[in-house]
NUPA-838690 format. One record per residue: residue number from 1; x, y, z of N, C-alpha, C, O in turn. Coordinates in nm, 2 decimals, decimal comma. Layout:
<recs>
[NUM [X Y Z] [X Y Z] [X Y Z] [X Y Z]];
...
</recs>
This chain:
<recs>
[1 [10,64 3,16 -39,04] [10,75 3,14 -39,13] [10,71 3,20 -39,27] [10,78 3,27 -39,34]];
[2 [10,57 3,15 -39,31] [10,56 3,21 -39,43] [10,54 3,35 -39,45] [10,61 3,42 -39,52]];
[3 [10,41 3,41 -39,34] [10,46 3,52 -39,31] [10,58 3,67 -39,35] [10,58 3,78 -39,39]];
[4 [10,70 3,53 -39,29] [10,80 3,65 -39,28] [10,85 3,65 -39,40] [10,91 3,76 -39,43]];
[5 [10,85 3,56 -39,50] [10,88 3,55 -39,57] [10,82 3,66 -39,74] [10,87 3,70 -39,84]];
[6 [10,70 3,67 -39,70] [10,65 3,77 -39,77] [10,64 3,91 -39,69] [10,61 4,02 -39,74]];
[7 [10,65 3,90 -39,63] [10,64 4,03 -39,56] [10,86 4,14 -39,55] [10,91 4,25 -39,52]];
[8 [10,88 4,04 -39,58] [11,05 4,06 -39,61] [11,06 4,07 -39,74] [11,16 4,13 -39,78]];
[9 [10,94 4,01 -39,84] [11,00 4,05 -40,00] [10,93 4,16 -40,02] [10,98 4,22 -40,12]];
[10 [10,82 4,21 -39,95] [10,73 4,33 -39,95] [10,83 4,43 -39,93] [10,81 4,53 -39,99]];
[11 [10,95 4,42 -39,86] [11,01 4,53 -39,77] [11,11 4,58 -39,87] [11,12 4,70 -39,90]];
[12 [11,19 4,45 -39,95] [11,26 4,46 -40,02] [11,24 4,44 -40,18] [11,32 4,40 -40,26]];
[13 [11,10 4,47 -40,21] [11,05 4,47 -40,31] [11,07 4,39 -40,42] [11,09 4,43 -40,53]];
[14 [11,08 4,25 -40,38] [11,13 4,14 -40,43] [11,01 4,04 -40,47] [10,93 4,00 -40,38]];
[15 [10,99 3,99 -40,62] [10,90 3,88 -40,59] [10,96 3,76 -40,56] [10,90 3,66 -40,51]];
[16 [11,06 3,75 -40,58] [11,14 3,61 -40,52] [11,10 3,57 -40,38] [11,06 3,45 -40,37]];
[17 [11,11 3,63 -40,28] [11,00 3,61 -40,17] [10,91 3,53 -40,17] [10,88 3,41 -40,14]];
[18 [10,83 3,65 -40,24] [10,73 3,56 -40,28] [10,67 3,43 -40,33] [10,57 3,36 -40,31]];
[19 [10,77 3,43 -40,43] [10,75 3,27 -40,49] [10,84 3,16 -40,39] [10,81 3,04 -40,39]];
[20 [10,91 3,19 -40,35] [10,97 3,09 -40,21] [10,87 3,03 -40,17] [10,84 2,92 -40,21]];
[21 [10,78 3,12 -40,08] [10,66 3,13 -40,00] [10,52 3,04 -40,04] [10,47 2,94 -39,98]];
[22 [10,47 3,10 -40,17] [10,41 2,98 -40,21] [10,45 2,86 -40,27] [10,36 2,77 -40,28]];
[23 [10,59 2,84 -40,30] [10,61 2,69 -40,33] [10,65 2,65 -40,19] [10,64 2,53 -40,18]];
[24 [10,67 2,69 -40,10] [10,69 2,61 -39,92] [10,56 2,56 -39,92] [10,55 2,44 -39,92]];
[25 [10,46 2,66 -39,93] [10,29 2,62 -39,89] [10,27 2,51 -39,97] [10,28 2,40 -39,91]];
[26 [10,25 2,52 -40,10] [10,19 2,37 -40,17] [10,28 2,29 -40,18] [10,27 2,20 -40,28]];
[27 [10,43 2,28 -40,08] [10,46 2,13 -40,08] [10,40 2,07 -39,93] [10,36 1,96 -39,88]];
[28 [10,42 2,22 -39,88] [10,33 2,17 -39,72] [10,18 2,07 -39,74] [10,14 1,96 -39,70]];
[29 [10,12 2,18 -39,82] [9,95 2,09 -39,87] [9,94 1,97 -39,90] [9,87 1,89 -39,84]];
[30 [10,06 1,94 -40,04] [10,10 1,83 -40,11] [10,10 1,68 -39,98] [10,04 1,58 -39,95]];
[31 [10,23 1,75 -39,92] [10,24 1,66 -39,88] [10,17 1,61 -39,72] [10,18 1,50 -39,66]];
[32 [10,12 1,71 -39,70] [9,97 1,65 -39,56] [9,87 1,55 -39,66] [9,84 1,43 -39,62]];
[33 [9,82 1,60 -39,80] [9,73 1,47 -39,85] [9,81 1,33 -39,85] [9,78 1,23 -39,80]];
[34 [9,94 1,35 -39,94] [10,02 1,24 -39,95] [10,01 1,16 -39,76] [9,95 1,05 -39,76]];
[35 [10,04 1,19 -39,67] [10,04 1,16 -39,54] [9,93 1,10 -39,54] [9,94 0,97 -39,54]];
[36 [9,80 1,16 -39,53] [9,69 1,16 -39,49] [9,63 1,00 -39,57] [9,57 0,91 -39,52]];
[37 [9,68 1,02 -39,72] [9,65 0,91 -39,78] [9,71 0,78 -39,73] [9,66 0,67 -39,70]];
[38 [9,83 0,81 -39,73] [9,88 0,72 -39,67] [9,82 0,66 -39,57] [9,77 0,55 -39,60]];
[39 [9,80 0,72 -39,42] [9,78 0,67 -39,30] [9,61 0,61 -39,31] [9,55 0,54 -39,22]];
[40 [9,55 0,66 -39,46] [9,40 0,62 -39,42] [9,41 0,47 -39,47] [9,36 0,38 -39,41]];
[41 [9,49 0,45 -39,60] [9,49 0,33 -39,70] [9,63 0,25 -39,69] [9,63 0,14 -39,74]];
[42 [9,73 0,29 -39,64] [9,85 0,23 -39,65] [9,90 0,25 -39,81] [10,01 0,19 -39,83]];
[43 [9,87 0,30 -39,87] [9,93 0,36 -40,03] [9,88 0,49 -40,04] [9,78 0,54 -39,99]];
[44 [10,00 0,54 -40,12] [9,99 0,66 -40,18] [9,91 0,69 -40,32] [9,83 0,78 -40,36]];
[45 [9,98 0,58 -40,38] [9,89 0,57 -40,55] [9,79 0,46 -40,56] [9,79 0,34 -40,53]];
[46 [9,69 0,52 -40,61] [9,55 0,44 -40,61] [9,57 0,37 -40,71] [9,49 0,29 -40,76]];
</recs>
């Protein structure tokens, strides 16, 4: 997905693509730690 998504702003010489793409990624990251914290401790905020 992300992929296509930069590789479509490449084509159409767009950085908007591109910034789509990395804000998808670091809510993806964000929110696997948020998960992760969660399931290790049962809270999110320390």
């Amino acid at each position: 997905g992300l992929a296509i998504l930069i590789l479509f702003g490449m084509a159409l010489d767009s950085r908007l693509f591109f910034e789509v793409a990395l804000l998808i990624a670091l809510f993806g990251f964000f929110s696997t730690v948020v998960i992760s914290k969660y399931i290790l401790r049962g809270d999110v905020i320390d």
